[in-house]
Backbone as CSV, one residue per row, in Angstrom:
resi,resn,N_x,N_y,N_z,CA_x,CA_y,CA_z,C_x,C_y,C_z
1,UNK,-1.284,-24.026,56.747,-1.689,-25.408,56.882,-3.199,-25.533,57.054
2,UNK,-3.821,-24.540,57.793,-5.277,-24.370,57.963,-5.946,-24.378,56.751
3,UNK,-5.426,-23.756,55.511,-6.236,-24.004,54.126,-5.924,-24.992,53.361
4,UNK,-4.804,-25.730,53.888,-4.592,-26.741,53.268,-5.975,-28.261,53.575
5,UNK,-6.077,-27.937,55.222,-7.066,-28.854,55.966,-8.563,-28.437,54.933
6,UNK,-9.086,-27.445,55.114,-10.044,-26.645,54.535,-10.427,-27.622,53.287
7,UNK,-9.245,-27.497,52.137,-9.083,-28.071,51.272,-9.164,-29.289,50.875
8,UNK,-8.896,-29.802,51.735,-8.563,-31.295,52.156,-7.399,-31.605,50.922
9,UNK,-6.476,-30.853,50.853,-5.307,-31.040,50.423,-3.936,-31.036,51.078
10,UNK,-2.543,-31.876,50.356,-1.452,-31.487,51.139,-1.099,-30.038,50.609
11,UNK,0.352,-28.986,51.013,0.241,-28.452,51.279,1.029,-28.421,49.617
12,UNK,1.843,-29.295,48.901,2.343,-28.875,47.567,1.125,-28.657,47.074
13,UNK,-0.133,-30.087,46.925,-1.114,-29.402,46.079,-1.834,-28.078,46.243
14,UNK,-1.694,-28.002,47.288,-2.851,-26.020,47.603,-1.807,-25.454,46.812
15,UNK,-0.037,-25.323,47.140,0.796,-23.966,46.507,0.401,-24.158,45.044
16,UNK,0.608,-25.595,43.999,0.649,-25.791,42.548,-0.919,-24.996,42.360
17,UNK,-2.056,-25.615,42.728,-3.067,-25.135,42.634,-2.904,-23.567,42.406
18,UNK,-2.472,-22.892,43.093,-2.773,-21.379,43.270,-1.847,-21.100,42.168
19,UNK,-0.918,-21.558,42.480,0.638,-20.794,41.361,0.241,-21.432,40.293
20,UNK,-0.558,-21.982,39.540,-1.004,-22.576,38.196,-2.084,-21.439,38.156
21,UNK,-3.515,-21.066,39.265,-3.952,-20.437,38.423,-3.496,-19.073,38.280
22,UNK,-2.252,-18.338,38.762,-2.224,-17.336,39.042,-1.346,-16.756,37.666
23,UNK,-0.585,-17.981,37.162,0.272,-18.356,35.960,-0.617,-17.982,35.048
24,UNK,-1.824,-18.763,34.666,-2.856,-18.669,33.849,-3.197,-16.763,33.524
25,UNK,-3.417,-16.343,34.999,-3.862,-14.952,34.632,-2.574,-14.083,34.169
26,UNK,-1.174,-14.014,34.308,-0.715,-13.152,33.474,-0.129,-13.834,32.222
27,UNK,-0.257,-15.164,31.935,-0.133,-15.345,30.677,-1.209,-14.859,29.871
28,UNK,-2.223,-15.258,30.826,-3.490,-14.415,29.429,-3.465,-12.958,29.419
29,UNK,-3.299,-12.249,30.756,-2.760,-10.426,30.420,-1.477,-10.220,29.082
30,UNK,-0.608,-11.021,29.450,0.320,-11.105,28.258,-0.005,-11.654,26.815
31,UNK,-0.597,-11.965,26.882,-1.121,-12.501,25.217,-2.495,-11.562,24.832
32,UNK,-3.213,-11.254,25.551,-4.338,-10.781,25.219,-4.199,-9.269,25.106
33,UNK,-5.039,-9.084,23.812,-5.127,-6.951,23.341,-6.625,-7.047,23.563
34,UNK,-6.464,-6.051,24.722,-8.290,-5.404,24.132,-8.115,-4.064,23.931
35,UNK,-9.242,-4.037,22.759,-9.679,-3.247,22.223,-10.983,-2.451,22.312
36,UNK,-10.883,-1.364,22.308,-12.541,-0.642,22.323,-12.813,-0.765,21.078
37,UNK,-14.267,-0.779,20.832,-15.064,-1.431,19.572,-15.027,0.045,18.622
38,UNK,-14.234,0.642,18.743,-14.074,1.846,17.563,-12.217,1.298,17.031
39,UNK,-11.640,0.527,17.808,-10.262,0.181,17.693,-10.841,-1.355,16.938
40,UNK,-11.462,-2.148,17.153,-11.838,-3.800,16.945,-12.355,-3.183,15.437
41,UNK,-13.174,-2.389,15.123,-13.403,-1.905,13.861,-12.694,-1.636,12.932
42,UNK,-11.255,-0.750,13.371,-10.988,-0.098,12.897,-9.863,-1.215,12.213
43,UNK,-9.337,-2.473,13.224,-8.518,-3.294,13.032,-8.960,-4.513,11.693
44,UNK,-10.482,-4.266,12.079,-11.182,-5.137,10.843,-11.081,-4.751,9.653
45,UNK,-11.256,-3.410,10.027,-11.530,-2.345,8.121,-9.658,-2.594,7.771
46,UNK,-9.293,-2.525,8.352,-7.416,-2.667,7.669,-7.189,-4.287,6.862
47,UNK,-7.603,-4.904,7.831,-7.250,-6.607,7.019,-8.126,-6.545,6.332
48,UNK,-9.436,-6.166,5.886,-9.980,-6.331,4.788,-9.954,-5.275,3.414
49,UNK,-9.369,-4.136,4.151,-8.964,-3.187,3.130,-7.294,-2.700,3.235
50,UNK,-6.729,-3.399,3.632,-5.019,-3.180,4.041,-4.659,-1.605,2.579
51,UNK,-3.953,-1.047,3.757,-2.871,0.004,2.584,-2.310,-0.435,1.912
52,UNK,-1.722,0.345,0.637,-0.921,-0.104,-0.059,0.658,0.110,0.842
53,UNK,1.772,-0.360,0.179,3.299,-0.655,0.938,3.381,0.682,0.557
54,UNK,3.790,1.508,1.595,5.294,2.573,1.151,6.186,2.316,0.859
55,UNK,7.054,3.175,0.840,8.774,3.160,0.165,9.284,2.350,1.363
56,UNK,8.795,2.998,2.275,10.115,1.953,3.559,9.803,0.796,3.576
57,UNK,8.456,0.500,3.547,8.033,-1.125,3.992,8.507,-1.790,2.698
58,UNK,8.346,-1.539,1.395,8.767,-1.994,0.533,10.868,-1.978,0.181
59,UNK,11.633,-1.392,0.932,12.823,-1.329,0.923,13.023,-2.472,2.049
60,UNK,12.008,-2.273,2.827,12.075,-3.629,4.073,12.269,-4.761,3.297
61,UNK,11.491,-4.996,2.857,10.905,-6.382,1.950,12.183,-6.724,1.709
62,UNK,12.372,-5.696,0.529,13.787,-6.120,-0.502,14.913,-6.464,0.543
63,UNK,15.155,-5.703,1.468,16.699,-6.283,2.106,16.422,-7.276,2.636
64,UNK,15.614,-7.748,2.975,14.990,-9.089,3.702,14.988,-10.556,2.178
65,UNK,14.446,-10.300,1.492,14.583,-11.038,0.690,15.461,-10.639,-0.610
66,UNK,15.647,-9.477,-1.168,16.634,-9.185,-1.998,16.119,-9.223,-3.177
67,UNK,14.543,-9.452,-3.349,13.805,-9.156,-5.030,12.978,-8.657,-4.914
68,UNK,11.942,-8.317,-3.759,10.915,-7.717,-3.681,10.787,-6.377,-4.383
């Protein structure tokens, strides 16, 4: 109740307050990849130079759509 006074809040707004931002930080741990800048590179050089399909990824395709 003392940080609530502090605050000059009641005591739902201090808990929402905290449990919103605390929400915030593992949704962004959960969504967010970091990368070391030899990995951020390496992720760039692929989408701009992507492999060609192998046999499996290309058997993927086909059972998935059935003409690939």
């Amino acid at each position: 109740m003392r940080a609530c006074a502090l605050t000059h809040t009641d005591l739902t707004d201090f808990i929402l307050r905290h449990v919103l931002s605390a929400a915030d930080v593992v949704i962004d741990r959960a969504e967010r990849v970091v990368l070391s800048e030899r990995d951020s590179l390496r992720v760039l050089d692929l989408l701009e130079q992507p492999p060609a399909p192998n046999a499996r990824l290309l058997g993927a395709a086909r059972a998935l759509s059935g003409s690939v």
